[in-house]
C-alpha positions as CSV (number, residue, x, y, z in Angstrom):
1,X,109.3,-20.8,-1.8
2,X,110.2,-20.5,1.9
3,X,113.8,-18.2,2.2
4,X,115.4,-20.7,4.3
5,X,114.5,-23.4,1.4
6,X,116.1,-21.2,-1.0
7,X,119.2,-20.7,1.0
8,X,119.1,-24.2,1.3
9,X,118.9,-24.5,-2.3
10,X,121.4,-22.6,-2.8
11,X,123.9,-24.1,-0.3
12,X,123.2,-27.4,-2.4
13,X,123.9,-26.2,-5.5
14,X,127.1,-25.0,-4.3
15,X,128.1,-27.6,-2.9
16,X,127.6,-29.5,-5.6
17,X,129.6,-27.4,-8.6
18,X,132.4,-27.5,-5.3
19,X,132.4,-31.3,-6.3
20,X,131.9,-30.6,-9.8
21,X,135.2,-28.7,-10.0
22,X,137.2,-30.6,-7.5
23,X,136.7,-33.6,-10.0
24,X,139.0,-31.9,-12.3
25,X,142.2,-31.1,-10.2
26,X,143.1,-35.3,-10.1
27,X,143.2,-35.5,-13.8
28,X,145.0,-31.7,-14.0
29,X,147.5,-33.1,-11.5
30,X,148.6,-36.1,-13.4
31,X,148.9,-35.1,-16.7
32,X,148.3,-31.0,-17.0
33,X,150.9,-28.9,-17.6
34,X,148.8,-25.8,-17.5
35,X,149.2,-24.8,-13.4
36,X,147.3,-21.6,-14.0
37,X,144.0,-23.9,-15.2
38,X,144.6,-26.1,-11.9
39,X,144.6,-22.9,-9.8
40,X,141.4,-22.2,-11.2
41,X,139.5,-25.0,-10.7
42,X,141.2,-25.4,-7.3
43,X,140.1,-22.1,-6.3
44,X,137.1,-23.0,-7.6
45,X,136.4,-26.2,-5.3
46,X,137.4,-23.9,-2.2
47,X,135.4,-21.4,-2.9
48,X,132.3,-22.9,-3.7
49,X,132.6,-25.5,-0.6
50,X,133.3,-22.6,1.8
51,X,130.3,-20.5,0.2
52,X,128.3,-23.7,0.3
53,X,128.8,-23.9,4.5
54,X,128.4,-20.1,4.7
55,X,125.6,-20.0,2.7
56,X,123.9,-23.5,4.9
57,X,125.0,-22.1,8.0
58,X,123.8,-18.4,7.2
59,X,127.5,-16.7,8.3
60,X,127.7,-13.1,7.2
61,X,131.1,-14.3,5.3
62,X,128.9,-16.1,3.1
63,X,128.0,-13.3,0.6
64,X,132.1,-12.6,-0.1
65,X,132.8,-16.2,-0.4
66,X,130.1,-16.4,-3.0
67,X,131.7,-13.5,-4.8
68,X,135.4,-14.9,-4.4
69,X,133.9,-17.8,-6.4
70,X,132.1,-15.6,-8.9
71,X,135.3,-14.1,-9.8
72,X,137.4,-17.1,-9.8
73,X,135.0,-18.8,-12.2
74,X,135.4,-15.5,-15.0
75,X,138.9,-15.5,-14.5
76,X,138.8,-19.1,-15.2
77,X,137.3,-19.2,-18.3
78,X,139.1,-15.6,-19.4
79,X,142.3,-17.9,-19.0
80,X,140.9,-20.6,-21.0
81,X,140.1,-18.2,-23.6
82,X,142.3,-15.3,-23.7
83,X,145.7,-16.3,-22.5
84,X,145.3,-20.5,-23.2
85,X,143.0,-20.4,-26.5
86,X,141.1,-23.6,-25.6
87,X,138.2,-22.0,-25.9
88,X,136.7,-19.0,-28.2
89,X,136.9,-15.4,-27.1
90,X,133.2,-14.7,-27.0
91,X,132.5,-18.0,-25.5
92,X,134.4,-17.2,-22.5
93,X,133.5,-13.5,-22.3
94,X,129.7,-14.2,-22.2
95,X,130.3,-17.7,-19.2
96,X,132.5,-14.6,-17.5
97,X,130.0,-12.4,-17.6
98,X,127.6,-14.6,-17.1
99,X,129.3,-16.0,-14.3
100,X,129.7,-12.4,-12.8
101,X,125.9,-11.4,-13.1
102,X,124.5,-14.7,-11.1
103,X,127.2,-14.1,-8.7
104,X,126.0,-10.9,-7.3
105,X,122.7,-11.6,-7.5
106,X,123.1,-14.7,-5.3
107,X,125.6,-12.7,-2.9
108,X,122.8,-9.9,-2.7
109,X,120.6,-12.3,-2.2
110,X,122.9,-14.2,0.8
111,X,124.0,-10.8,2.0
112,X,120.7,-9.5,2.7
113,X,119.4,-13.1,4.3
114,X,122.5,-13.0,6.4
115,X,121.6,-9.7,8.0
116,X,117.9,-10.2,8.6
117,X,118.9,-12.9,10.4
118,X,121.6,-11.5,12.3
119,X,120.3,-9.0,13.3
């Protein structure tokens, strides 16, 4: 697969869980009263949007973007499961881990795209 097809894979599928989570805040907004799951998911939608554009237009913030959204996603479901209980401990420690390991792979990834390219 071509790199620049990747990146633009990559910028899609970004994009797209941006959508995915920004679905959730109008529900959270109405009825929730959990403000630190609607932080989450918020942070969620901004950070994957903003990685999706870095990531699309190759910026070298892209990489720390992606990681922002890595982290926001564990500490997302490590609320859900730790301090909330909705959903079981190991569940959310393996999506947070899970979470963590395709997010530096796909900010090494970026990263090292971004600066063959730039430079």
């Amino acid at each position: 697969m071509n790199r620049s097809t990747t990146l633009l894979l990559i910028a899609v599928v970004l994009a797209g869980y941006g959508v995915y989570a920004a679905s959730f805040v109008p529900a959270m907004l109405v009825g929730s009263r959990m403000p630190a799951l609607l932080i989450g998911f918020v942070l969620q939608a901004v950070c994957a949007l903003a990685a999706a554009f870095g990531v699309w237009r190759r910026r070298r913030w892209a990489a720390g973007a992606v990681m922002l959204l890595g982290v926001s996603v564990a500490g997302t479901w490590l609320v859900e499961g730790f301090i909330l209980g909705i959903v079981a401990y190991l569940h959310a420690l393996l999506v947070a881990a899970i979470a963590v390991i395709v997010t530096l792979v796909i900010a090494a990834y970026v990263n090292r795209q971004s600066s063959i390219v730039n430079d």
